[in-house]
N, C-alpha and C positions, 0 to 999 in steps of 0.2 A: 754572412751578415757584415755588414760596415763598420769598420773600426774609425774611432772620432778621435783626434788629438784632444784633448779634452783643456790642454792651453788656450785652444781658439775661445773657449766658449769663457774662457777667464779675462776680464777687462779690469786694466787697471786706470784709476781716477790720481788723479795726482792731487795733493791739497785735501784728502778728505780721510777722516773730519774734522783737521785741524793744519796746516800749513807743517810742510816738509813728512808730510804720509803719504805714500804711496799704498791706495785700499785695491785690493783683491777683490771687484765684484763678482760674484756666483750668478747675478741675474739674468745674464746672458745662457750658463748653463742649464739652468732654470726651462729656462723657455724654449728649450729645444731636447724634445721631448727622447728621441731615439739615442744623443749625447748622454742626457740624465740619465738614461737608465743603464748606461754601460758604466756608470760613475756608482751607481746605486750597486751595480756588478763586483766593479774595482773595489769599494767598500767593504762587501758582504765576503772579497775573497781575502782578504785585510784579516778578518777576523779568523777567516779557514772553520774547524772544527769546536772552539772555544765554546764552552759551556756561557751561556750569557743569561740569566735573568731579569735585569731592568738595564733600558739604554737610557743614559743621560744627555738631554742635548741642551746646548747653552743658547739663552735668549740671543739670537730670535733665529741667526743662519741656524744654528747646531740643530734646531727644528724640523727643517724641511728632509734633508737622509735620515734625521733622529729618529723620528716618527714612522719611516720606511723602513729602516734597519728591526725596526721594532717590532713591527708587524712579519717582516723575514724573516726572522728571529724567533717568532713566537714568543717574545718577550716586551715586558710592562715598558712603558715610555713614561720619561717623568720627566717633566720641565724644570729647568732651571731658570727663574726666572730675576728682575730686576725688583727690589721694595715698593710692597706692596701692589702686587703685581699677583700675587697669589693666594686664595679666600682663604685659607685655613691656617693653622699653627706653623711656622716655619725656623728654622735656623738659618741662619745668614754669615756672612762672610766678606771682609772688605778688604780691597787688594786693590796694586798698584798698576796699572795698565802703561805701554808707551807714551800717552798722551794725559795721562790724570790719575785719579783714581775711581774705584765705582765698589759696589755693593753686590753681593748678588744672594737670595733665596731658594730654599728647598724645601716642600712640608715634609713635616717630622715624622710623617707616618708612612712615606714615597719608600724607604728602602727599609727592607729588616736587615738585623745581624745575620752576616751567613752569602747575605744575595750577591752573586756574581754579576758585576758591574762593567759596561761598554760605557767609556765616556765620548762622546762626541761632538765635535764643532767642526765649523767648514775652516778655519784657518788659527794654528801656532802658530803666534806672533816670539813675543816676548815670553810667554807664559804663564802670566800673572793669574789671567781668569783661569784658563786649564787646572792649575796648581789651587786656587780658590774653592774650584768642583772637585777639584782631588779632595781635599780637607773636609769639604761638608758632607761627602759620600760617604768617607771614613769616622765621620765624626755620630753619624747613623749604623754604623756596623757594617756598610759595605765593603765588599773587594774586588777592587779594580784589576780587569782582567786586562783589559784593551784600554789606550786611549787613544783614540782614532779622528782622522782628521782627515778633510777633504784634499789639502794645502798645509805644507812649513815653511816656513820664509827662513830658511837658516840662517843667514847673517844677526838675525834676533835672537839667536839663543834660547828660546825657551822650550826645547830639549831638555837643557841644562837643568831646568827646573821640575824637568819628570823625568831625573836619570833613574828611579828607582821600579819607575814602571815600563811594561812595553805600549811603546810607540809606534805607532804606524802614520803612514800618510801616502794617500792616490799620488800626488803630485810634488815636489820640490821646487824652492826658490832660494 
């Protein structure tokens, strides 16, 4: 079987979504179907043997592996999603991003005490959101087994902000 650098399929946009950001687009990976699933592989071997009951993925990239890891897994997937974004009772969370700040939601009834937690997004930046889904997970009785990422952009730091948990990540920057 073909092995894919899986950089290729990572395009960077200069400017977005605000001047002096350099974004990490995944939609190149996305759309090439035999790349994604060796990334879906990369992923799945991220976590190894880890007991996982619900994977957490952050609006909207953490969705697209969130949802596959999920189903690999045999395990619940639950969105994290943006205010008002989600029908039911939720807790929320507001944190500082590189470029602003933002808000983000979970309903109350997505994780019990106890449940073994895979959090994921396609890129550590900063760390601000990561650290936001860490607190509302734990703020539910979860425990974060994994926080898992497609992409870390090291120069940002936001390791730093989940030194307490393990990290993993397909790719480096």
């Amino acid at each position: 079987m073909k092995t894919f650098n899986l950089e290729e399929y990572i395009r960077d946009v200069k400017d977005f979504p605000k001047e002096g950001v350099l974004f990490k687009d995944i939609t190149p990976l996305l759309n090439h179907p035999q790349a994604s699933e060796q990334c879906l592989q990369e992923l799945l071997d991220l976590i190894g043997d880890l007991k996982i009951d619900k994977v957490v993925g952050i609006e909207s990239r953490g969705f697209f592996y969130g949802t596959l890891l999920a189903k690999e897994l045999n395990a619940g997937f639950v969105p994290v999603r943006k205010p008002g974004k989600l029908p039911y009772n939720t807790n929320s969370e507001t944190y500082d991003l590189e470029y602003g700040t933002d808000t983000l939601e979970i309903h109350k009834d997505a994780i019990k005490k106890g449940d073994k937690v895979l959090l994921h997004d396609d890129v550590l930046a900063t760390g601000g959101t990561a650290k936001a889904v860490v607190n509302l997970i734990e703020s539910l009785g979860g425990e974060i087994v994994q926080c898992n990422f497609l992409m870390i952009i090291g120069f940002l730091k936001g390791s730093e902000k989940l030194k307490d948990y393990n990290v993993a990540s397909v790719l480096s920057y």
